[in-house]
GUDREN-962020 format. One record per residue (C-alpha): y, x, z. Coordinates in steps of 0.05 Angstrom, whole numbers, padded with zeros to 5 digits, always signed. Example, Ala and Ser with C-alpha at 12.3 -4.5 7.8 and 13.67 -1.06 7.14 Angstrom:
# GUDREN-962020
-00090+00246+00156-00021+00273+00143
//
This chain:
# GUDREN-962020
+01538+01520+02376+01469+01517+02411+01424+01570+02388+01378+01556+02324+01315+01522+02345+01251+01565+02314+01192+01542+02276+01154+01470+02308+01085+01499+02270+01057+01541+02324+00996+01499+02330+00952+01501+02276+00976+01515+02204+00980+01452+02158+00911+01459+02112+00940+01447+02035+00897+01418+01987+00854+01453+01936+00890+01419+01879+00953+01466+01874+00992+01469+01811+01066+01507+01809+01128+01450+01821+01168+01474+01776+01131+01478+01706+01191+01491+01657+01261+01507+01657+01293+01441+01658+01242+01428+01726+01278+01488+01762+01349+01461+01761+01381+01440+01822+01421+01373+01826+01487+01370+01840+01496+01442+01840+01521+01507+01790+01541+01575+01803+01607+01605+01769+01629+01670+01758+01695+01686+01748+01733+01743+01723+01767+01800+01749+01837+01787+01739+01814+01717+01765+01786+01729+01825+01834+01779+01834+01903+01729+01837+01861+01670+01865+01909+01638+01929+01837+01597+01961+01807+01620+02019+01736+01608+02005+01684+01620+02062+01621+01673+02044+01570+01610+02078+01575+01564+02128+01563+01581+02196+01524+01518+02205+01484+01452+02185+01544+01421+02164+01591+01423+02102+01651+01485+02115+01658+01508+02045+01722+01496+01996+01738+01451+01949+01783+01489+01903+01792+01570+01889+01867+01572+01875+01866+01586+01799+01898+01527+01760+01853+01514+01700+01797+01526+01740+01817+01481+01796+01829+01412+01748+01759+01415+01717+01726+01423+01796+01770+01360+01819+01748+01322+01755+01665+01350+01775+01674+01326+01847+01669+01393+01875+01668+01388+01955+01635+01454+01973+01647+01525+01944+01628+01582+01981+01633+01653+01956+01557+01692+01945+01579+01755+01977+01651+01785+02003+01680+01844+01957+01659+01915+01975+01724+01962+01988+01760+01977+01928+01724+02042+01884+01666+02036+01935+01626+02017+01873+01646+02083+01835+01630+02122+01904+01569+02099+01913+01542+02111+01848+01570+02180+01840+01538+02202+01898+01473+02179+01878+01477+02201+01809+01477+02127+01782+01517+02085+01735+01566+02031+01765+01529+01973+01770+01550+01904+01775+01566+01912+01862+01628+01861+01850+01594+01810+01810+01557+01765+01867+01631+01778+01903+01667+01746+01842+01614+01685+01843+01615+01620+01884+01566+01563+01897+01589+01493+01874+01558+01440+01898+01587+01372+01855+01565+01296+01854+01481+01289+01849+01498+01243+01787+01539+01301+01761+01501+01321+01688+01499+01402+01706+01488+01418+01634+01557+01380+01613+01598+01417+01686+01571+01482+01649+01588+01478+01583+01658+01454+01607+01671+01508+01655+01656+01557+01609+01716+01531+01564+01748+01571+01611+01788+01629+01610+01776+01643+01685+01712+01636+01680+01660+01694+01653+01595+01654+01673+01571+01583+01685+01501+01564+01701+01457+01516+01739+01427+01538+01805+01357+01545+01802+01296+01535+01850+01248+01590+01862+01183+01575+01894+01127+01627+01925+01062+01648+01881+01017+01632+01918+00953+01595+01909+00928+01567+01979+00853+01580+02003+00820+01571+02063+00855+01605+02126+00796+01629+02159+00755+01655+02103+00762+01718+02073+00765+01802+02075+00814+01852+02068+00768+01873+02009+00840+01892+01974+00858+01948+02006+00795+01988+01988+00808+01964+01918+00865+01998+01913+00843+02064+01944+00896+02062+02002+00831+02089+02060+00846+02158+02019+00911+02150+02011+00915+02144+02088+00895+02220+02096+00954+02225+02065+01001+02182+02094+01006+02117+02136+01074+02106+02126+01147+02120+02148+01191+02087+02202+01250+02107+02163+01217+02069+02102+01235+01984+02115+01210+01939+02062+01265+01879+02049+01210+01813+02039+01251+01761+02014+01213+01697+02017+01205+01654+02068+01208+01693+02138+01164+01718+02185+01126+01703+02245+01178+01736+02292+01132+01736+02338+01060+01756+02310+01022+01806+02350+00998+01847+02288+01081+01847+02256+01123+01846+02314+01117+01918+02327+01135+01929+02254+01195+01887+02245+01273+01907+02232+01330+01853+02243+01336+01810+02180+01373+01753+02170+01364+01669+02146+01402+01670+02078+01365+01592+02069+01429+01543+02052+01409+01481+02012+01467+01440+02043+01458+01375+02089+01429+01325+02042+01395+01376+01980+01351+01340+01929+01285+01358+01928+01237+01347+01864+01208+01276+01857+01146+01273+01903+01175+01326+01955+01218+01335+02018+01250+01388+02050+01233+01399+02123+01254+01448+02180+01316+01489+02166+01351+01490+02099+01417+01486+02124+01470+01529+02142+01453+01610+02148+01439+01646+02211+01398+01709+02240+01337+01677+02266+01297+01681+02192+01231+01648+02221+01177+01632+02181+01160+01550+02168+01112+01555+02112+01073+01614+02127+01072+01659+02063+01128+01710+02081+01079+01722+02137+01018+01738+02089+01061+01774+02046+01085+01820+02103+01020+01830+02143+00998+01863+02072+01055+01910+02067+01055+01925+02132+01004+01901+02191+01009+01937+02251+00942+01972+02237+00891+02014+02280+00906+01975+02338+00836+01934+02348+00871+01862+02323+00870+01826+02264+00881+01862+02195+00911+01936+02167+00975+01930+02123+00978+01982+02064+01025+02026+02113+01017+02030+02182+01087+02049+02212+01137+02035+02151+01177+01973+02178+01189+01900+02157+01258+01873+02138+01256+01794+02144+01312+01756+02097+01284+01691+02088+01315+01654+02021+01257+01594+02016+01250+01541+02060+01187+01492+02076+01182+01440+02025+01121+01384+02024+01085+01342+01981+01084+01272+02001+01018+01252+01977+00978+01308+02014+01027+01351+02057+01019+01418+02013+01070+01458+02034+01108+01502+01989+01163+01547+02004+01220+01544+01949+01293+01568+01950+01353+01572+01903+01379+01634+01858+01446+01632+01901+01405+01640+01969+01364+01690+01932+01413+01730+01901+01454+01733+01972+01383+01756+02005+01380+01808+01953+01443+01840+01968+01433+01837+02042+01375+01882+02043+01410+01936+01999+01462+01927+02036+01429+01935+02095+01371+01996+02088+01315+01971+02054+01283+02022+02006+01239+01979+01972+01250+01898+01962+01188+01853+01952+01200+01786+01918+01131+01752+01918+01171+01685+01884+01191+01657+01816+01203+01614+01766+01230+01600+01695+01299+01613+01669+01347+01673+01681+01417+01673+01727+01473+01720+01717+01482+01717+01800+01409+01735+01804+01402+01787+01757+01473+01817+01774+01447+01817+01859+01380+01857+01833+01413+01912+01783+01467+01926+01853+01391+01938+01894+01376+01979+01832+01436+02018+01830+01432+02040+01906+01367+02064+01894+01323+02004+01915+01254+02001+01890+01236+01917+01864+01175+01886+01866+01160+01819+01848+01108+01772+01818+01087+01753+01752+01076+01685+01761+01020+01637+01768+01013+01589+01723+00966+01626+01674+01009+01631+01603+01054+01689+01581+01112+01653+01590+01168+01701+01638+01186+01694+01702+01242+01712+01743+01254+01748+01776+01182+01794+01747+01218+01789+01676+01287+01817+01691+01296+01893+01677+01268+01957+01719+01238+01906+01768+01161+01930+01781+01120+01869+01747+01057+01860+01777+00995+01815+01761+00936+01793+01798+00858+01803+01787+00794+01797+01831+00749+01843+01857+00705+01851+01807+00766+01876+01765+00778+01825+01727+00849+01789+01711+00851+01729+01762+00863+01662+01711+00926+01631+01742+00960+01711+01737+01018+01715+01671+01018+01757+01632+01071+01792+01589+01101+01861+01555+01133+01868+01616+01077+01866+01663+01071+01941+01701+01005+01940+01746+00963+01898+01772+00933+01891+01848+00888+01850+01887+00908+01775+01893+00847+01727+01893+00820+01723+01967+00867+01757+02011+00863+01768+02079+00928+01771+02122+00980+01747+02172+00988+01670+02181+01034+01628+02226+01013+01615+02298+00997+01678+02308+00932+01676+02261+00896+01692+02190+00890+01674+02133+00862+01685+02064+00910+01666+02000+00905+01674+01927+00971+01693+01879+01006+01741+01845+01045+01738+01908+00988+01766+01946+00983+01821+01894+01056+01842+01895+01058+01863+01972+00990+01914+01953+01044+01942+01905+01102+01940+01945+01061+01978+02003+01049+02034+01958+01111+02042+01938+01138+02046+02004+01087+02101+02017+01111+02140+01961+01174+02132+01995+01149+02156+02061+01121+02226+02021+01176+02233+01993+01246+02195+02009+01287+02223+01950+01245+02198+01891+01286+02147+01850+01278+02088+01827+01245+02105+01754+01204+02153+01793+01172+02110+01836+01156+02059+01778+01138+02116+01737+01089+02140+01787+01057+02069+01796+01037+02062+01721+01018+02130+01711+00973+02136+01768+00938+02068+01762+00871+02053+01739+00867+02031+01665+00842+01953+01655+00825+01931+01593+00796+01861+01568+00762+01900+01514+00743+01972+01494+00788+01978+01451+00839+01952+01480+00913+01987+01492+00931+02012+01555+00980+01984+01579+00969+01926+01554+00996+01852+01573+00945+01832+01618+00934+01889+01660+00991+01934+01644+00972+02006+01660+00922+01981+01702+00904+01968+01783+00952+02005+01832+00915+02073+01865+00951+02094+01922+00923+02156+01940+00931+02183+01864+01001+02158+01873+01022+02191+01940+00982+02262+01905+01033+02254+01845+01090+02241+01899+01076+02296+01931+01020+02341+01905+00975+02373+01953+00978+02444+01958+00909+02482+01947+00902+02536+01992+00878+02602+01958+00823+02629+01995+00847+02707+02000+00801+02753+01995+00758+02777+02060+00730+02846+02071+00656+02839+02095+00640+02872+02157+00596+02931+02131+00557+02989+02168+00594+03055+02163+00578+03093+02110+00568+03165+02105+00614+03207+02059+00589+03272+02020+00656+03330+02031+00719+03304+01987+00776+03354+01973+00833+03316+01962+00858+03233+01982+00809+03187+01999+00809+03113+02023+00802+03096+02094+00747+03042+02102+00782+02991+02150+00728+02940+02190+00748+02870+02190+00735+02796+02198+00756+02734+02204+00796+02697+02208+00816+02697+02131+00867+02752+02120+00884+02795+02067+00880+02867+02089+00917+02930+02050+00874+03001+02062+00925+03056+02056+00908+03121+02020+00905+03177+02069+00909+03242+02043+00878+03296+02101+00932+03345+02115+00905+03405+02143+00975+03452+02162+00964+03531+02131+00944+03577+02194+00947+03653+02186+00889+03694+02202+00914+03751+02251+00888+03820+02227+00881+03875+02268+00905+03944+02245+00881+04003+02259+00924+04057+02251+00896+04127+02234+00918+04197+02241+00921+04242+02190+00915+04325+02194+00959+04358+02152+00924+04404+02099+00954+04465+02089+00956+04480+02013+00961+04543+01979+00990+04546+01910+00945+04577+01847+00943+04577+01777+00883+04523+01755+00842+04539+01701+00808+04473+01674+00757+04463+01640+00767+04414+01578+00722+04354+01567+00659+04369+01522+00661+04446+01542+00617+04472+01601+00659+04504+01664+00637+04568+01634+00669+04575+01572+00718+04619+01599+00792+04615+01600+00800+04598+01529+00771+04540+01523+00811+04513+01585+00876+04537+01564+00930+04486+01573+00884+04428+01584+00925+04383+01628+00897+04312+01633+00937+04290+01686+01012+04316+01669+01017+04364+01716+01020+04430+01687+01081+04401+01644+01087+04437+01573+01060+04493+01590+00992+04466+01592+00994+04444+01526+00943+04467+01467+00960+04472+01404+00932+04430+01351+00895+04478+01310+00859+04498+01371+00840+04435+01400+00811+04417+01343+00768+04469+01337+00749+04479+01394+00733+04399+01410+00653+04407+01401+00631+04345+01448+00662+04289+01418+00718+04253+01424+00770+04269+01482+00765+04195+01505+00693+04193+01506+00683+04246+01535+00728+04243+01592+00708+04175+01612+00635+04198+01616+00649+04258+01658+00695+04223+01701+00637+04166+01714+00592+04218+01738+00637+04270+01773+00652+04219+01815+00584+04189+01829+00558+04251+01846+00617+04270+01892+00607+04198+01928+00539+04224+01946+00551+04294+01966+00613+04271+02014+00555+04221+02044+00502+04274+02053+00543+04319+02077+00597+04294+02113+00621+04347+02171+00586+04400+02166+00581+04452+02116+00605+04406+02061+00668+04452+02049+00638+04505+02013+00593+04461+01967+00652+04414+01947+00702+04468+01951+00663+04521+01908+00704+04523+01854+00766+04548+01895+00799+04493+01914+00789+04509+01986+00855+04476+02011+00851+04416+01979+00822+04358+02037+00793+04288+02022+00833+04231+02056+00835+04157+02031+00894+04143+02078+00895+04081+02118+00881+04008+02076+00907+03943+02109+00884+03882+02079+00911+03813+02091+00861+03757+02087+00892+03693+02059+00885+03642+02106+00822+03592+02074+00821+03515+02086+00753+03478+02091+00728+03414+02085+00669+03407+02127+00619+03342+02123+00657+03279+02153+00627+03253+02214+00626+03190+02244+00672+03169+02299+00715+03111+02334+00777+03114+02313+00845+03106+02330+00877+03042+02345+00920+03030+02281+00969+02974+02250+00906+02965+02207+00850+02957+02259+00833+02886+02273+00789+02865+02334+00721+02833+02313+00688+02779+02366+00624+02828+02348+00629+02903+02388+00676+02942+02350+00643+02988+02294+00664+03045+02273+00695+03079+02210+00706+03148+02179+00762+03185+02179+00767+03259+02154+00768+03319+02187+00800+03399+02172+00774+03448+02209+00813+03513+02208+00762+03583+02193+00783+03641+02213+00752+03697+02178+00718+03765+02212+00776+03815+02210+00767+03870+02161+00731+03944+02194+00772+03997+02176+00751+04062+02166+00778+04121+02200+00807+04180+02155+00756+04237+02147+00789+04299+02144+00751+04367+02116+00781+04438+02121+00764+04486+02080+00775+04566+02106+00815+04598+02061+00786+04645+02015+00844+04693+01975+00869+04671+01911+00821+04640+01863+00827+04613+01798+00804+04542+01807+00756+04515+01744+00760+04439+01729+00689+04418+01707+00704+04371+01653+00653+04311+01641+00588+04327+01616+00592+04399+01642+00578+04396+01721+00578+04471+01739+00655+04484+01735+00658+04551+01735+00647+04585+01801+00617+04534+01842+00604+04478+01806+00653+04433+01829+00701+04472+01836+00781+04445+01826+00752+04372+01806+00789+04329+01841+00775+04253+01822+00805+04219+01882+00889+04255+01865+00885+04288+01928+00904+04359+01898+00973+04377+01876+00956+04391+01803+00924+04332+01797+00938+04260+01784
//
């Protein structure tokens, strides 16, 4: 079979007339002579013996004329059925359940367009009486008419207009965001594409021609069908020119220098044409129209077939179970629907805008304001730009259309960039993103929102691809200024290392540092001294008992024996010690001799020292008895000081960061070690005394200095006699 021929309108676009009014005004309008759909079903289409062909492969009749199921088969015969052809082929058996599982989904109605056929019967044939008979059936779980579908659109000038749309709808911020995924392709059914535009080609995906009106369809009084309507192929050109708008919206090849900007800039274009070129007779407006059947098989081709999000810029009155059943599979497999509300100005619903979870959207103008031909509806979701639109056109140019079908590709775009921030948002997410992020319209005040005009308002995109994926505010940390160093009094114990430092931002951590200074002992030297050994001679020592002068004779110091020498029998008896105790207490009186016995004696031994001092200390008797200290050693305890901190570069460190300014420095502390001046020791003095013959040696008790014979004679302070302590 020779290869499809493409579109004849390269020249210059056919200019439609200002007067434009929809074709299909009610639901009795959109039915389709001489043709139903039927569903059957399951154990049906399950033992059905036909061999029924998914669409012809051409322009020319290839379908069945019976399905193999008895009941079903007389009532066809008696209709005149002479070509059935199945929607779609059956998916593998528990795909369905699969599919959905994986994605988290219900199973959805994947076997319903594959359990549904296309009848075409006579043209005479009254399609309300085939239905109502066919759905006598047992076989049968649906009967319906096929219905047409046209494009919104509401035809302006080509060469006027401005892409004054996109800035409506905030997608210039949005752009910082995102332009747009290559792994995101937007499925436009309508009615092609210019396959070979200069500002789409770059952007489009292989699509497909699901267009199959049959050899002889009947178009609506006043109209003809022109170009190709017959027979299904892969070549899905555009004829009429509004599948190009619509995709030059979503998707323009932008920042290139030519033409217009698309919504996204890299997220591609999946072309499944389902309406063909129609034209009025009277004036040659061209419309682009199509059937449910064709619709609901383009439908399930881009599911099928990796679109993420489906715009349907088309519509009309009345509901199909083929339609509705081909949109909840898209649904199901997480496909994202978009399609317009209508244009003929009332609140009457439109399919497919009206059928459930399908994103509903409306048109106004730019001043805000709901455009007059958009519907309106409870079911309405956003609006978007669609009164002077600037986009694609056949022959390679531009043009400028009005519609809700130019408003649903604004929407569509923005969904697909939600997509592109973030692939696994779902279907209610993305919907629920596009009405919570859009800017509130409102006829009135007071005025709900959403409401049935506007919905929840005009699509944002940037606010939507924030909520897809939220932008993460960097916390500034906090920098340490670059100070001069500063001058420490002495510390004792930890302080905190000042650490230089400058950008770039970082957050730096000053460790503690407690100065460690490690113990060092002092050496001392010792002196060792040599002693002379005194030769003592033993005698009987009188002494003198405190209060009483040296001179009171033996009597009074009788047994006095302060230090424990003399044992017991240098004890007094009671009776006589107390009498005999005239200068106060014994305490008091000892303590006050002792403090001066042995201030004087500290003088005399430094007066005197050498030479002659024997006899004066000695005069008492005790000329035997020698003065020496004895060596003294003393360890100094090693001392640690902190000394003022001084300034300094220091060390290279895990902490020290390189400035671009000269490096400046910081403080760090210091131990010193002291050593202190070794101690002087003093040699031994050593006196010797010349022996005089036994003497009686007197101990001068305090507050009587003569003791006796000499003075000081037997007081011994220091212990250095024998017989005393």
């Amino acid at each position: 079979m020779p290869a499809k021929r493409r579109s004849t309108g390269r020249g210059k676009p056919t200019q439609p007339s200002s007067q434009w009014e929809p074709v299909f005004t009610s639901e009795a309008d959109t039915v389709i002579p001489g043709e139903l759909l039927l569903t059957l079903v399951p154990s049906a289409a399950d033992s059905m013996t036909a061999s029924v062909p998914v669409h012809p492969s051409g322009p020319v009749e290839s379908g069945a004329r019976s399905l193999g199921v008895d009941d079903l088969d007389t009532v066809l015969a008696r209709l005149g059925a002479h070509d059935v052809t199945r929607l779609a082929l059956p998916g593998p058996a528990g795909a369905a359940e699969a599919d959905a599982a994986t994605r988290g989904l219900e199973v959805t109605e994947e076997q319903v367009l594959a359990r549904s056929f296309r009848v075409r019967v006579d043209v005479g044939t009254d399609i309300a009486d085939a239905v109502a008979k066919l759905e006598a059936l047992d076989s049968v779980e649906a009967a319906e008419p096929n219905r047409y579908r046209e494009t919104s659109v509401v035809p302006n000038d080509p060469s006027y207009g401005s892409e004054w749309g996109l800035a409506k709808i905030n997608a210039p911020a949005a752009w910082d965001r995102t332009t747009g995924s290559a792994s995101v392709v937007v499925g436009v059914i309508d009615t092609g594409i210019d396959l070979d535009h200069p500002d789409l080609v770059g952007n489009i995906v292989a699509g497909y021609d699901m267009v199959d009106l049959g050899t002889s369809p009947t178009a609506p009084a006043g109209f003809r069908f022109e170009g190709d309507f017959s027979g299904r192929d892969s070549v899905p050109e555009d004829e009429v020119g509004h599948g190009s708008h619509v995709a030059g919206t979503i998707a323009a090849m932008s920042n290139n220098a030519l033409g217009v900007a698309g919504v996204t800039w890299q997220c591609k274009i999946m072309p499944v044409k389902a309406l063909t070129r129609m034209v009025r007779i009277s004036d040659g407006q061209v419309r682009g129209v199509g059937s449910s059947a064709d619709i609901a098989a383009a439908v399930r081709y881009a599911a099928d077939n990796g679109a993420s999000v489906i715009n349907m810029s088309l519509g009309s009155s009345g509901t199909t179970t083929v339609e509705s059943s081909a949109i909840a599979y898209a649904i199901s497999r997480g496909v994202v629907v978009v399609a317009a509300m209508g244009n003929d100005g009332t609140s009457n619903p439109s399919y497919p805008a009206a059928y459930p979870d399908v994103v509903s959207v409306g048109a106004i103008d730019s001043a805000d304001h709901r455009a007059s031909f958009s519907q309106t509806g409870p079911h309405i979701d956003v609006v978007a730009p669609g009164v002077g639109v600037l986009s694609t056109y056949l022959a390679a140019g531009y043009g400028t259309l009005s519609g809700t079908s130019m408003a649903t590709p604004h929407v569509a775009g923005v969904a697909a960039l939600i997509r592109s921030v973030k692939p696994s948002a779902t279907v209610a997410e993305v919907t629920d993103i596009l009405r919570t992020t859009a800017r509130p319209l409102r006829d009135a005040p007071g005025d709900p929102v959403p409401n049935d005009s506007y919905g929840w308002g005009c699509v944002d995109a940037a606010a939507a691809v924030n909520r897809a994926a939220p932008i993460i505010t960097r916390l500034r940390t906090p920098v340490l200024p670059c100070r001069p160093p500063i001058t420490l009094p002495p510390i004792c114990g930890p302080i905190r290392t000042p650490i230089q430092f400058c950008p770039p931002p970082r957050t730096m951590i000053c460790p503690v540092v407690s100065p460690v200074c490690p113990p060092t002992i002092t050496p001392v030297t010792t002196t060792p001294v040599t002693t002379t050994p005194i030769t003592r001679t033993p005698v009987t020592p009188t002494i003198g008992r405190p209060g009483l002068g040296g001179g009171a004779g033996a009597a009074g110091a009788a047994g006095y024996d302060p230090y424990g020498y003399l044992g017991g029998a240098g004890q007094v008896p009671e009776e006589q010690g107390a009498s005999e105790g005239q200068g106060g207490t014994y305490e008091e009186g000892y303590a006050d001799g002792y403090a001066a016995a042995l201030a004087q004696v500290q003088q005399e031994l430094g007066s005197e020292q050498g030479a002659g001092g024997g006899e004066t200390a000695g005069g008492g008797g005790n000329d035997e008895i020698g003065f020496q200290p004895g060596p003294f050693v003393r360890l100094r305890t090693p001392v640690l000081a902190c000394i003022p901190i001084t300034t300094m570069t220091p060390p290279r460190s895990p902490y020290w960061w390189r400035c671009s300014q000269p490096p400046r420095t910081v403080i760090e502390p210091q131990c010193y070690q002291v050593t202190p001046p070794p101690w002087t020791i003093t040699p031994t003095i050593t006196t010797t005394f010349p022996p005089t013959g036994p003497t009686t040696p007197v101990q001068g008790g305090p507050g009587g200095f003569e003791g006796g014979h000499g003075g000081y004679g037997g007081y011994d302070p220091y212990g250095q006699s024998p017989f005393q302590g």
